[in-house]
Every structure is written in C-alpha cells, then in structure tokens.
OpenMM code with the backbone's topology and positions (N, CA, C; nanometers):
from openmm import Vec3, app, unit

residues = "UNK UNK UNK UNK UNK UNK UNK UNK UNK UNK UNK UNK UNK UNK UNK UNK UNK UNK UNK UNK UNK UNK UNK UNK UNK UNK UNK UNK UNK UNK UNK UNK UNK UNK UNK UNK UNK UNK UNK UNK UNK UNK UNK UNK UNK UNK UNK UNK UNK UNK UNK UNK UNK UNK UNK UNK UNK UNK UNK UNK UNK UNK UNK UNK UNK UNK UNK UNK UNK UNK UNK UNK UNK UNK UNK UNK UNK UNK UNK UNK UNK UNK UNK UNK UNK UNK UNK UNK UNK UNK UNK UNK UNK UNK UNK UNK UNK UNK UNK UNK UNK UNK UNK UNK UNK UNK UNK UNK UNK UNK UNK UNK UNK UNK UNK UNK UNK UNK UNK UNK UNK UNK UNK UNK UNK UNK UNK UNK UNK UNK UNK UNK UNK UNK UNK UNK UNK UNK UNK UNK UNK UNK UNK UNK UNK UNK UNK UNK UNK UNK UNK UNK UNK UNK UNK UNK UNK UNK UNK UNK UNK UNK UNK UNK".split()
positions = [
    Vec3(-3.4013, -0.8318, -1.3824),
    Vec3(-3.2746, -0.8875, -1.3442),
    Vec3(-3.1767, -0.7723, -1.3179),
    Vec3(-3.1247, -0.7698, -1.1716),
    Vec3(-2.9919, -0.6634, -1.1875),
    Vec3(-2.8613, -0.6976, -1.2444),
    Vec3(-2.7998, -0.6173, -1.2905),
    Vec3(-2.7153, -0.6043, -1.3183),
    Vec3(-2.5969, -0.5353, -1.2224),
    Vec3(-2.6404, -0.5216, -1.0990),
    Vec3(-2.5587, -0.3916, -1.0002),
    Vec3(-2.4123, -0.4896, -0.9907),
    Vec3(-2.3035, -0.3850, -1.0237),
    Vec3(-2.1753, -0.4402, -1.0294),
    Vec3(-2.1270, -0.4137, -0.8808),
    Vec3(-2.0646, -0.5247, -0.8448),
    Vec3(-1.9914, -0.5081, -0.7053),
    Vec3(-1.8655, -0.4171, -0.6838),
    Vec3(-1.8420, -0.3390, -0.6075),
    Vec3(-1.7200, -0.2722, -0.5734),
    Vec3(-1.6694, -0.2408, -0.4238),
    Vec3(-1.5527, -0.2168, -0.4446),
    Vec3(-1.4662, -0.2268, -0.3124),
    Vec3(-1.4065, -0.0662, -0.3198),
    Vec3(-1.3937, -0.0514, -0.1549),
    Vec3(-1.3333, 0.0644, -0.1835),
    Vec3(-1.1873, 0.0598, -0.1454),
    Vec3(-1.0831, 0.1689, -0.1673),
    Vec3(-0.9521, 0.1437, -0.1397),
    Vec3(-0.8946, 0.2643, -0.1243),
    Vec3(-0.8300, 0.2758, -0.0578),
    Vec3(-0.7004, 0.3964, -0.0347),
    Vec3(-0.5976, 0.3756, -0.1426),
    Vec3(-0.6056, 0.4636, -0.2304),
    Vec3(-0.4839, 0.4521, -0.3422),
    Vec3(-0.3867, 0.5762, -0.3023),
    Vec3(-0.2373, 0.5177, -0.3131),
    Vec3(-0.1533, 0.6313, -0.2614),
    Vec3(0.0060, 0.6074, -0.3963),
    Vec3(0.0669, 0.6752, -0.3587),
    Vec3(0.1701, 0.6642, -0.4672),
    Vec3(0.3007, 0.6749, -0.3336),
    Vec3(0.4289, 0.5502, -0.4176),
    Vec3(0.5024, 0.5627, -0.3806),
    Vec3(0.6317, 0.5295, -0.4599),
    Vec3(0.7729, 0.6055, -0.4941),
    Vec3(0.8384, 0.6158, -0.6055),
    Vec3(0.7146, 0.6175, -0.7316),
    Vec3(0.7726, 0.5728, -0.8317),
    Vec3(0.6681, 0.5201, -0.9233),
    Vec3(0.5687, 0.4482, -0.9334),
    Vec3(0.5298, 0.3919, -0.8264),
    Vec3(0.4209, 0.3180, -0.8248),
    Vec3(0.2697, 0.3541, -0.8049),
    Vec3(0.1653, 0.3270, -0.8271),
    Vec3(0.0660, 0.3361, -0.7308),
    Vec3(0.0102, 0.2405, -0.7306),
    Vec3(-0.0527, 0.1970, -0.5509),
    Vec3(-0.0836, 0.1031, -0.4712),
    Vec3(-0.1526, 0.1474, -0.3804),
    Vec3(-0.2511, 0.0600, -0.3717),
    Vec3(-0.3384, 0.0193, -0.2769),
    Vec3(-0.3440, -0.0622, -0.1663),
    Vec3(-0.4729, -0.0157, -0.0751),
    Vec3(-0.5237, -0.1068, 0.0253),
    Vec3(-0.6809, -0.0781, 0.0336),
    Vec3(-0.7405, -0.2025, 0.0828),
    Vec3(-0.8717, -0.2036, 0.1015),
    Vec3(-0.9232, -0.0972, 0.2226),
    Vec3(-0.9917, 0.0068, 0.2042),
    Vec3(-0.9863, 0.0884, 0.3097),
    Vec3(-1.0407, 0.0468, 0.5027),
    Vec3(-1.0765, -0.0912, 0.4703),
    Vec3(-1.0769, -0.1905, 0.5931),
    Vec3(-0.9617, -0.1806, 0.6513),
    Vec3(-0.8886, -0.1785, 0.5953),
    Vec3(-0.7129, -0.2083, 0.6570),
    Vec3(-0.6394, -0.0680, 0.6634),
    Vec3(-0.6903, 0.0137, 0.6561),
    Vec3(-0.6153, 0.1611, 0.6874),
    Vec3(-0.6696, 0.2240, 0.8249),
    Vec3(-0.6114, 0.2088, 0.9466),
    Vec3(-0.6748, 0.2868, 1.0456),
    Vec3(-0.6691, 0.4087, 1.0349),
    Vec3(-0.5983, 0.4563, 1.0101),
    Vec3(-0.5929, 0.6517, 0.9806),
    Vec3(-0.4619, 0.6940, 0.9166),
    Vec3(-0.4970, 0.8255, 0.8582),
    Vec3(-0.4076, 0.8741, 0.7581),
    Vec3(-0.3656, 1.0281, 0.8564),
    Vec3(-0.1981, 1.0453, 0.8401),
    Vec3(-0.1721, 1.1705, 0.9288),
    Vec3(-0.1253, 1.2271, 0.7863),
    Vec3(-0.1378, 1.3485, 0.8431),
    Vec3(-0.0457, 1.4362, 0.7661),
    Vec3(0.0762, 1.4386, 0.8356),
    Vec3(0.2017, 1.4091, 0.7841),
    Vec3(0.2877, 1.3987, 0.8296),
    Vec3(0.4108, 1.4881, 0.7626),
    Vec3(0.3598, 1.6083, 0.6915),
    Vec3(0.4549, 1.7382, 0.6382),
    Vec3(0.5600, 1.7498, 0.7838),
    Vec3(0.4700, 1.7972, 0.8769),
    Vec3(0.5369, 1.8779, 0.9808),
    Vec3(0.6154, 1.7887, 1.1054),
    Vec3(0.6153, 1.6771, 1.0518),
    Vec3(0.7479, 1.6014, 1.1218),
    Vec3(0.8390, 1.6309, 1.1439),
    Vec3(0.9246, 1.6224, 1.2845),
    Vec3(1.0449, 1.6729, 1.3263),
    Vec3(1.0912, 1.5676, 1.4080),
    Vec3(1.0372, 1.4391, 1.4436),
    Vec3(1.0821, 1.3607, 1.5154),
    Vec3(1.1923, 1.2644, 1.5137),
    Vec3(1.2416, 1.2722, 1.6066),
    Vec3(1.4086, 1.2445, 1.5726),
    Vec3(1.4072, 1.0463, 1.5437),
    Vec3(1.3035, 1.0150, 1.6405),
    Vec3(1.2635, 0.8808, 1.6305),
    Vec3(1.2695, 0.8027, 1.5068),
    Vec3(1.2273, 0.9285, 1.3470),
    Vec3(1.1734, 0.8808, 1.2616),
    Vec3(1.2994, 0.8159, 1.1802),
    Vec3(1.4484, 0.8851, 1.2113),
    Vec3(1.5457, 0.8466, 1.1506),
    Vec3(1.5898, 0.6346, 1.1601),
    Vec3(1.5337, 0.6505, 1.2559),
    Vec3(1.5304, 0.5084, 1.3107),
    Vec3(1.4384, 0.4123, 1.2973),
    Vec3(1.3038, 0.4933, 1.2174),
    Vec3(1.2318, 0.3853, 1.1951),
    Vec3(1.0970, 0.3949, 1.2674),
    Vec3(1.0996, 0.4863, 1.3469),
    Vec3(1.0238, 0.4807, 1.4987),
    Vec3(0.9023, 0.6402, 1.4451),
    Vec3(0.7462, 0.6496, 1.4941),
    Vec3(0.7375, 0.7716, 1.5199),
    Vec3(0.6680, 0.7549, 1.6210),
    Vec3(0.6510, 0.8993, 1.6963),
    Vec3(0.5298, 0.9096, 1.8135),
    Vec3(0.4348, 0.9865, 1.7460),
    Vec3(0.3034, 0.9705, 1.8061),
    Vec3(0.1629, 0.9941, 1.7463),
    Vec3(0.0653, 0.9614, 1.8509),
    Vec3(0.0377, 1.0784, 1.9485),
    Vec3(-0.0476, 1.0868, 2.0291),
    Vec3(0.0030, 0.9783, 2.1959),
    Vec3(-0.0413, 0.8583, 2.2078),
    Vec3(0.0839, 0.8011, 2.3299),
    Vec3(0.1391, 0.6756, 2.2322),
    Vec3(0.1219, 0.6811, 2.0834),
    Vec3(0.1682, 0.5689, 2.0361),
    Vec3(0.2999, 0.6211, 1.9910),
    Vec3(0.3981, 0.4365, 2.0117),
    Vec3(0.4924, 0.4877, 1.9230),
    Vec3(0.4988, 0.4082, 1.8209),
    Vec3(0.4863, 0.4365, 1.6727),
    Vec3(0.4633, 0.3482, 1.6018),
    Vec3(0.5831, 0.3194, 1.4938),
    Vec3(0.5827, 0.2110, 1.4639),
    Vec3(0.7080, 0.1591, 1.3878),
    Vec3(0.6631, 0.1926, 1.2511),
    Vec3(0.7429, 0.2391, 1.1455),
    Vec3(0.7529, 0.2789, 0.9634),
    Vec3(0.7858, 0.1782, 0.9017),
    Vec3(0.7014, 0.1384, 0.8073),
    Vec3(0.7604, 0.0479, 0.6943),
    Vec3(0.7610, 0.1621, 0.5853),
    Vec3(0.8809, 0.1419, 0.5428),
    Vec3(0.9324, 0.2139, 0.3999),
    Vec3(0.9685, 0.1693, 0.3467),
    Vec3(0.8689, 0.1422, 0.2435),
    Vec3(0.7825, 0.0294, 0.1207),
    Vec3(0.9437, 0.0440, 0.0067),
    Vec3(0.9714, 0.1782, -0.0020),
    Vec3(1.1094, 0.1843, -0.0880),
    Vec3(1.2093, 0.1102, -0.1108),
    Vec3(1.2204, 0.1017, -0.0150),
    Vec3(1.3528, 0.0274, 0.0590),
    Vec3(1.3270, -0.1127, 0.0715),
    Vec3(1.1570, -0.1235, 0.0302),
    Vec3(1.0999, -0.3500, 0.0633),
    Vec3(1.0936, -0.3723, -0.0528),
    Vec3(1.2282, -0.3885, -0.1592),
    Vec3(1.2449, -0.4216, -0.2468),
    Vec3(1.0901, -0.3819, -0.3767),
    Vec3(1.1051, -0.2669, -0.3168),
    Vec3(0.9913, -0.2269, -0.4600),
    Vec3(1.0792, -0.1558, -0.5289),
    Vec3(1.1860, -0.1394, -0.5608),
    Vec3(1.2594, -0.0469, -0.6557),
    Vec3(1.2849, -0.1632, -0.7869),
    Vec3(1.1769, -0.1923, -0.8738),
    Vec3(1.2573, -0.3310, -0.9965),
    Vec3(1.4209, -0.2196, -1.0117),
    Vec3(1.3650, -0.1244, -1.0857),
    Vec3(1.4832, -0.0868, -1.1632),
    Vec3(1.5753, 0.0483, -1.0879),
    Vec3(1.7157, 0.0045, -1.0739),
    Vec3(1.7892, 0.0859, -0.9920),
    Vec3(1.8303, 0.2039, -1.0504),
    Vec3(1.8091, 0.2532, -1.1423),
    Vec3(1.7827, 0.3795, -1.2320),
    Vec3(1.7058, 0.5078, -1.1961),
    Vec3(1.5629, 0.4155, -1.1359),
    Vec3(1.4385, 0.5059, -1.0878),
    Vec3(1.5540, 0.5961, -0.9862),
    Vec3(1.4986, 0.7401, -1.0048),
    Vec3(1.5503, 0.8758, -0.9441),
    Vec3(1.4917, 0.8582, -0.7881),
    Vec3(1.6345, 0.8603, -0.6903),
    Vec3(1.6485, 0.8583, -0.5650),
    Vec3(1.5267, 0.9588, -0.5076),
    Vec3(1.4316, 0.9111, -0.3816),
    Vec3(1.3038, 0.9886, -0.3371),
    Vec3(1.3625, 1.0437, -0.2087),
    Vec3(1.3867, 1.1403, -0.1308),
    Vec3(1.3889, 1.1822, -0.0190),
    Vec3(1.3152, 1.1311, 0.0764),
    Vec3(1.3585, 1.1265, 0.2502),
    Vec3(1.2907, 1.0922, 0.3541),
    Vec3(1.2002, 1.1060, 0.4063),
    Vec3(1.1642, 1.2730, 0.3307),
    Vec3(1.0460, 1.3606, 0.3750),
    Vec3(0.9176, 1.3356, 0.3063),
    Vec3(0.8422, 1.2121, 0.2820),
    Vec3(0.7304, 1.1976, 0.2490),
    Vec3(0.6375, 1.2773, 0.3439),
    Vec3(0.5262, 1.2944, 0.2769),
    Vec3(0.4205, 1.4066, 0.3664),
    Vec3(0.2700, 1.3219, 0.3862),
    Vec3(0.2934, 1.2213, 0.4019),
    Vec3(0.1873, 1.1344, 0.4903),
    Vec3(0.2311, 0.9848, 0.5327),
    Vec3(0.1450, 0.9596, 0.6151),
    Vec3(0.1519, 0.7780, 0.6808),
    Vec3(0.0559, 0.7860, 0.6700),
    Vec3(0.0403, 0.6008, 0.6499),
    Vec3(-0.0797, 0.5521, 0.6628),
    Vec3(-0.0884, 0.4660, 0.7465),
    Vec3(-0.1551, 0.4699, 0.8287),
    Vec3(-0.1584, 0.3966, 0.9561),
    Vec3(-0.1855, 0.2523, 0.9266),
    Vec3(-0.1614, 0.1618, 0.9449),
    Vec3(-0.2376, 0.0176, 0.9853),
    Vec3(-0.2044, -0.0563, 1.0526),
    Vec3(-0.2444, -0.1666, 1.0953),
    Vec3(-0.1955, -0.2687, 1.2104),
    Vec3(-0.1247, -0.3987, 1.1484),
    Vec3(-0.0361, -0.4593, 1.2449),
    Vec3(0.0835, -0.5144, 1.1833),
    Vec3(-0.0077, -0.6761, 1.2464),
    Vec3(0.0928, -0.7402, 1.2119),
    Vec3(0.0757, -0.9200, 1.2051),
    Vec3(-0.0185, -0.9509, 1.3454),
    Vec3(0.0964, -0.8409, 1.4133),
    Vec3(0.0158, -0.8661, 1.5911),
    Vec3(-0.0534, -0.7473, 1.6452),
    Vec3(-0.1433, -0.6897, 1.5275),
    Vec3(-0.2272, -0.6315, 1.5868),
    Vec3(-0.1818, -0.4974, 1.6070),
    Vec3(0.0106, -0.4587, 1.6409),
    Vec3(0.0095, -0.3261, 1.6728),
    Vec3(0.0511, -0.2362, 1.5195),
    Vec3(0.0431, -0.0951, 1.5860),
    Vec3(-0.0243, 0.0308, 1.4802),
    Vec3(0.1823, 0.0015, 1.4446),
    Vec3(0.1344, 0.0427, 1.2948),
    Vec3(0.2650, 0.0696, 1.1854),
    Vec3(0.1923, 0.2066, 1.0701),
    Vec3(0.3346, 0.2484, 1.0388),
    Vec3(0.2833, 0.3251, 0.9378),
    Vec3(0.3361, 0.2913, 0.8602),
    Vec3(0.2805, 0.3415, 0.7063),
    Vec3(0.3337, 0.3172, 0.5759),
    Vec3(0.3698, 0.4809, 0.5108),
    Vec3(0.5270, 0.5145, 0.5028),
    Vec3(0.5515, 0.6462, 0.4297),
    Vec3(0.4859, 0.6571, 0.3106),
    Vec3(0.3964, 0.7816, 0.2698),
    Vec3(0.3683, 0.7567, 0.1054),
    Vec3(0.3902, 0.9059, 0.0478),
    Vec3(0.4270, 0.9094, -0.0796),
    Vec3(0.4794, 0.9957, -0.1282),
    Vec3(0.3976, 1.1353, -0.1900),
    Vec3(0.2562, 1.0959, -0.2005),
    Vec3(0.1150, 1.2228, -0.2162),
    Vec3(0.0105, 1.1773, -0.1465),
    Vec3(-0.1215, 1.2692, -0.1455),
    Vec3(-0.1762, 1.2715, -0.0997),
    Vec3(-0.2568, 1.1117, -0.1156),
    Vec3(-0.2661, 1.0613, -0.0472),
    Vec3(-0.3647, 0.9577, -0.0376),
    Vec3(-0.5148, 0.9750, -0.1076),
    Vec3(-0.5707, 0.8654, -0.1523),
    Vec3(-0.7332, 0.9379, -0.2458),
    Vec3(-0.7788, 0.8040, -0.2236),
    Vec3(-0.9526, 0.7894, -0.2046),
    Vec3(-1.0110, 0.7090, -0.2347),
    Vec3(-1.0572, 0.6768, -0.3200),
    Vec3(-1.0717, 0.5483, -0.3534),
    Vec3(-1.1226, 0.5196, -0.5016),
    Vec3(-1.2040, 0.4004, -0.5058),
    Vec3(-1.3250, 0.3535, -0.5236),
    Vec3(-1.3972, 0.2465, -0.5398),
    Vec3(-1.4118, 0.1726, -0.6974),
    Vec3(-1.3424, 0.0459, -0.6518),
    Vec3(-1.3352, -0.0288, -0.8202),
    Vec3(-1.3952, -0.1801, -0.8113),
    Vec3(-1.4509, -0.1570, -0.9120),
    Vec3(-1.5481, -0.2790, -0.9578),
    Vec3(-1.4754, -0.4083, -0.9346),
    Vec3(-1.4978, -0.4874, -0.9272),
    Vec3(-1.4885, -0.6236, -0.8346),
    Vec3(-1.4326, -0.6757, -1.0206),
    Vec3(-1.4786, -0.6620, -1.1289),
    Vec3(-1.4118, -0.7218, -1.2218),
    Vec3(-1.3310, -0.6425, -1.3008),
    Vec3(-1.2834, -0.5284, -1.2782),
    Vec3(-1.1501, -0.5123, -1.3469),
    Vec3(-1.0383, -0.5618, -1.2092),
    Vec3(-1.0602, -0.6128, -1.1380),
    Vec3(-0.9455, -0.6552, -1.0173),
    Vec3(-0.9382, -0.7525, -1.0333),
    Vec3(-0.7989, -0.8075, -1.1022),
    Vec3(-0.7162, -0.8928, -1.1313),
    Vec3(-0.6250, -0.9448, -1.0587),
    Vec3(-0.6472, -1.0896, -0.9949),
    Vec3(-0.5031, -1.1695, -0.9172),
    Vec3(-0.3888, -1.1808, -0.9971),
    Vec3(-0.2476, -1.1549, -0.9560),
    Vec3(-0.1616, -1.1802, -0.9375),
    Vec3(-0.1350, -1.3375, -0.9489),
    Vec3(-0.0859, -1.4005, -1.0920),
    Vec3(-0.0901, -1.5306, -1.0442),
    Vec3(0.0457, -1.5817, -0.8986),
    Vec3(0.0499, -1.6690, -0.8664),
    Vec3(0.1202, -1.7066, -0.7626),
    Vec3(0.2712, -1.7326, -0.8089),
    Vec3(0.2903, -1.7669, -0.9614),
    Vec3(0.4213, -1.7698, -0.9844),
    Vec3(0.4820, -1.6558, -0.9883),
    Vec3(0.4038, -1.5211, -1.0648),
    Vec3(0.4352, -1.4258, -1.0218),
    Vec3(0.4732, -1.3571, -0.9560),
    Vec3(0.4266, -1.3934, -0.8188),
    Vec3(0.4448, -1.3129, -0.7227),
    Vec3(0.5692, -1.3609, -0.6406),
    Vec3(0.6165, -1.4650, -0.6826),
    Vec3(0.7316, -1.5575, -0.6392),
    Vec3(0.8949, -1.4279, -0.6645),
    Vec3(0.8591, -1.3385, -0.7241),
    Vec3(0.9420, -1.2561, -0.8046),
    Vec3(0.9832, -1.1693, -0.7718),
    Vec3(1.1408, -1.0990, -0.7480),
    Vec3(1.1309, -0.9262, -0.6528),
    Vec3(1.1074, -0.8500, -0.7051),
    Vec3(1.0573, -0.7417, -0.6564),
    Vec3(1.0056, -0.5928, -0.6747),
    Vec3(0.8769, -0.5902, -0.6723),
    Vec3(0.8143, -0.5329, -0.6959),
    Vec3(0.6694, -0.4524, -0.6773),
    Vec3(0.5817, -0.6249, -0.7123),
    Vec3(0.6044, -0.7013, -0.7768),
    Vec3(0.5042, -0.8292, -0.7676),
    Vec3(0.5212, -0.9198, -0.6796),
    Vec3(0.6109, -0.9218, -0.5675),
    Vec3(0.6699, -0.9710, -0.4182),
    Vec3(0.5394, -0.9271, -0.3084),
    Vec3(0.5174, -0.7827, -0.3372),
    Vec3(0.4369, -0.7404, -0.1986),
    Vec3(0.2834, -0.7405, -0.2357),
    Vec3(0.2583, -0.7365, -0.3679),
    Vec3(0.1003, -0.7238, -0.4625),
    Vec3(0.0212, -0.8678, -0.4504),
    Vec3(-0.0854, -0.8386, -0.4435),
    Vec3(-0.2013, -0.9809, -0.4977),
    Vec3(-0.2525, -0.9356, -0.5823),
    Vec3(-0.3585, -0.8395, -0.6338),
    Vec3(-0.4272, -0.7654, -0.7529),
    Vec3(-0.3796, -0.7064, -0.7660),
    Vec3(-0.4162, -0.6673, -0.9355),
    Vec3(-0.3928, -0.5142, -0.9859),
    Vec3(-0.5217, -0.5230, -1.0641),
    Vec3(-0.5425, -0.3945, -1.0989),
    Vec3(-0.6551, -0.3449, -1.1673),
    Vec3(-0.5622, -0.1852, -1.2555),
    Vec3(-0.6516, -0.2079, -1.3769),
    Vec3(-0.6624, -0.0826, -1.4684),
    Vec3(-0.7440, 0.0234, -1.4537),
    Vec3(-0.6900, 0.1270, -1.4415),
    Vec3(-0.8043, 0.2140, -1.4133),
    Vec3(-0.7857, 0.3597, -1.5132),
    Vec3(-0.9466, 0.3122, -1.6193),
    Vec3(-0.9055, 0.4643, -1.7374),
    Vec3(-0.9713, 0.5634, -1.6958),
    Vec3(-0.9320, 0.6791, -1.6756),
    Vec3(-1.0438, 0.7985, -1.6222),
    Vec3(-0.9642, 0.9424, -1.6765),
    Vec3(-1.0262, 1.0096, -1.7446),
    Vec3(-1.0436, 1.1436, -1.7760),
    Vec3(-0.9079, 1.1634, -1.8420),
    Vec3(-0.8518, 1.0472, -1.9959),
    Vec3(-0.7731, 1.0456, -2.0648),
    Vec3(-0.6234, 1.0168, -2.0532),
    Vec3(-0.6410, 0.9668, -1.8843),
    Vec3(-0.5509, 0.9028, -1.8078),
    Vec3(-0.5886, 0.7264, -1.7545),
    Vec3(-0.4757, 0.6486, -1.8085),
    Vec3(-0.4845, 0.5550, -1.7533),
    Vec3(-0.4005, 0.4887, -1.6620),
    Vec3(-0.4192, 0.4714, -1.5440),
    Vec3(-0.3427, 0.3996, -1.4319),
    Vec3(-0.3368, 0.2528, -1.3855),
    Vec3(-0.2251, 0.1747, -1.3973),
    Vec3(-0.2137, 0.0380, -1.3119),
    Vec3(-0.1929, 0.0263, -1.1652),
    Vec3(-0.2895, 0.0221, -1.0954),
    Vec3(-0.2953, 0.0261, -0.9417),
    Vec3(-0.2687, -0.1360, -0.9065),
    Vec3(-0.1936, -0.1338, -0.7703),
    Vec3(-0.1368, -0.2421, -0.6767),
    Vec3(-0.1786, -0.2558, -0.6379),
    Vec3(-0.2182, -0.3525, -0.5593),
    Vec3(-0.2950, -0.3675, -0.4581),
    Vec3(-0.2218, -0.4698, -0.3213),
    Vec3(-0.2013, -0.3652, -0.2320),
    Vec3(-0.0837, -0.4291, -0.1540),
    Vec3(-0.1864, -0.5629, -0.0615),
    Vec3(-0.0464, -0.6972, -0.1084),
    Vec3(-0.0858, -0.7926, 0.0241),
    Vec3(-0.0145, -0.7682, 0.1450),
    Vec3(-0.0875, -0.7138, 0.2615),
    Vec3(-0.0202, -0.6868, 0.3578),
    Vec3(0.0724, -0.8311, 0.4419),
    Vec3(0.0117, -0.9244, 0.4406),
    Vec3(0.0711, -1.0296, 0.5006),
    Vec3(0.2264, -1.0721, 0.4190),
    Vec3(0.2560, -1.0024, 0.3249),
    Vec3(0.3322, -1.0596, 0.2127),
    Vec3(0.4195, -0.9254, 0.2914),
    Vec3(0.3931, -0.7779, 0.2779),
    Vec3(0.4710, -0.7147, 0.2932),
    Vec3(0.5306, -0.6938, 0.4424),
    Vec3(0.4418, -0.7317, 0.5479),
    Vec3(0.4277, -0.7299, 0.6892),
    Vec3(0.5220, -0.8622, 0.7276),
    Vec3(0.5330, -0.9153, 0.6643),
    Vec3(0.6139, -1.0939, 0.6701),
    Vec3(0.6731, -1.1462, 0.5932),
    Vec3(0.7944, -1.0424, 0.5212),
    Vec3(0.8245, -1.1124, 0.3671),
    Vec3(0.9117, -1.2489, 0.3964),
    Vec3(0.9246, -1.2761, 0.5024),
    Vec3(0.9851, -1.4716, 0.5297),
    Vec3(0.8899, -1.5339, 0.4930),
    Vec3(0.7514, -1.5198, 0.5027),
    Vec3(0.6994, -1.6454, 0.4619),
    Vec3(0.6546, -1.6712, 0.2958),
    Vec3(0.6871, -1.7474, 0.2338),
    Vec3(0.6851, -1.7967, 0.1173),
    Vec3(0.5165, -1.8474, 0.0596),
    Vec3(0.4387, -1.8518, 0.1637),
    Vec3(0.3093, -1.9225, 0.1095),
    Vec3(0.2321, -1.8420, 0.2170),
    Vec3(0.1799, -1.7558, 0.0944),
    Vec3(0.0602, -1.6530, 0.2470),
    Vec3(-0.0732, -1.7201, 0.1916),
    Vec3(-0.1787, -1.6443, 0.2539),
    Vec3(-0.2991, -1.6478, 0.2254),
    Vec3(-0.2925, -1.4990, 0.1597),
    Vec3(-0.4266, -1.4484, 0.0591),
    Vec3(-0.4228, -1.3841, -0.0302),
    Vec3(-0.5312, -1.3386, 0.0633),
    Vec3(-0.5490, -1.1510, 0.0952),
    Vec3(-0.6434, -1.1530, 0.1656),
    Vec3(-0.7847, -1.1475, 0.0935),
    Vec3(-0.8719, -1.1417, 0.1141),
    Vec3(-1.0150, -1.1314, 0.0892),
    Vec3(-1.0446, -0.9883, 0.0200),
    Vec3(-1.0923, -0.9570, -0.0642),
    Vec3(-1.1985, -0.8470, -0.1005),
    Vec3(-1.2868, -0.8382, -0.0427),
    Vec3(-1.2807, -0.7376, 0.0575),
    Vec3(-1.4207, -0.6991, 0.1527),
    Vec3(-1.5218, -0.5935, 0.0399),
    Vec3(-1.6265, -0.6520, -0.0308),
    Vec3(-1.7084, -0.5521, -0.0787),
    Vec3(-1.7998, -0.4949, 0.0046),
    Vec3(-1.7926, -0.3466, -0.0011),
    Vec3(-1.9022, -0.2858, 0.0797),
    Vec3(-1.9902, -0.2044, 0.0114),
] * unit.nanometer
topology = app.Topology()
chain = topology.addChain("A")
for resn in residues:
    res = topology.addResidue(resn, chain)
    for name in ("N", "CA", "C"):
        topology.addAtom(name, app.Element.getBySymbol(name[0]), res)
C-alpha cells in the first residue's frame, strides 16, 4: 500500500510582513526588477519587452491589518508576472527574492468563508499552511487571485490545487 503524499508546488514571496503564495501554474515569469527606472511605474504601469503591463501593489489591497507595520518603499526588487481576469499580463511588486517551495496537500488549510469575509490579509487568501523547517517556522498565504484581481465580487470560486 502507498503511502506517497500529494504536493503542490508554489512561488512563495514576501510582502510587508507577510508571506504568500501562488500555485506556480499561475506565475508566468518572475523579472528582476532592481534596475527599474520607468517612469510608467509611478502610475501603476510598466514596460517589459512590447508589453505594457499594469502593477498590483498588494500593500496598498488592504493587506496592511495593522497601521503601525513600518512604511515599505516603492522600490521592491521583483514582479511577478501573471495574468489578470481577462487574460492580460499584470505584475505583482514583491519585497525579496521569490523561492519555490512544494507542500504537502495536508498541511494546506482552507480559509473558512466567514473568514475571509474580513479586511486585511484574510480578504485576498483561501489557504494557509504551516511550514517548520530548520528551527524556523512560517505561516504562508496562499493568494486567491480571483479575490485579489476582483475585490467587488463577494462570492468567488476558490481556485483548485493543481497537484503536480
């Protein structure tokens, strides 16, 4: 009889205090984005090859619970690319290096739905998972993009765990 535990993999990135995820299905590409100078970006806007792609800055989408947390500068040093409601490319500012991480299908925990009814960081989340490793333990997010990509609608669908 196996026992082989299922897992998913994910792009874990940090932003203010948080760290959060996405299923690495849903990340089209990661820039380094240190050496930004684009004037576009003040507005929301960057260019990237013939795209111009629009920024969500997750900071500012009511993930701050507590207004205390120490003010972050503009100059994050990566995006993460993904595609928006209709398909076109958005980035997500994040504050370190992006890392992959593959986690077992049962420490990933839903978000119940009343919960998530709630502002700050449990508004844009469906799972979280615990993660203990090398005398460090971390609570990772796990971003619902339809929640953060569309925060008008009140009743999303929760996306799927793609295990690969």
């Amino acid at each position: 009889m196996s026992t082989e535990t299922k897992v998913s993999k994910f792009i874990i990135f940090k932003i203010t205090n948080y760290c959060l995820a996405l299923p690495i299905y849903q990340v089209v590409k990661i820039v380094d984005f240190s050496n930004n100078n684009n004037e576009f970006t003040k507005i929301g806007l960057v260019q990237i090859g013939r795209h111009t792609i629009k920024i969500l800055d997750l900071r500012w989408h009511n993930l701050e619970i507590n207004s205390n947390l120490p003010t972050v500068s503009y100059q994050q040093p990566f995006l993460l690319i993904i595609r928006d409601l209709q398909k076109e490319f958005c980035g997500i500012l994040v504050d370190e290096t992006p890392d992959l991480l593959e986690l077992p299908h049962e420490i990933i925990k839903a978000i119940p739905q009343s919960n998530r009814r709630s502002k700050g960081i449990l508004e844009m989340v469906s799972h979280v998972a615990v993660v203990s490793q090398e005398n460090l333990t971390r609570t990772i997010f796990i971003l619902d993009l339809n929640r953060v990509l569309n925060s008008n609608t009140s009743d999303v669908n929760l996306p799927a765990l793609n295990p690969s």
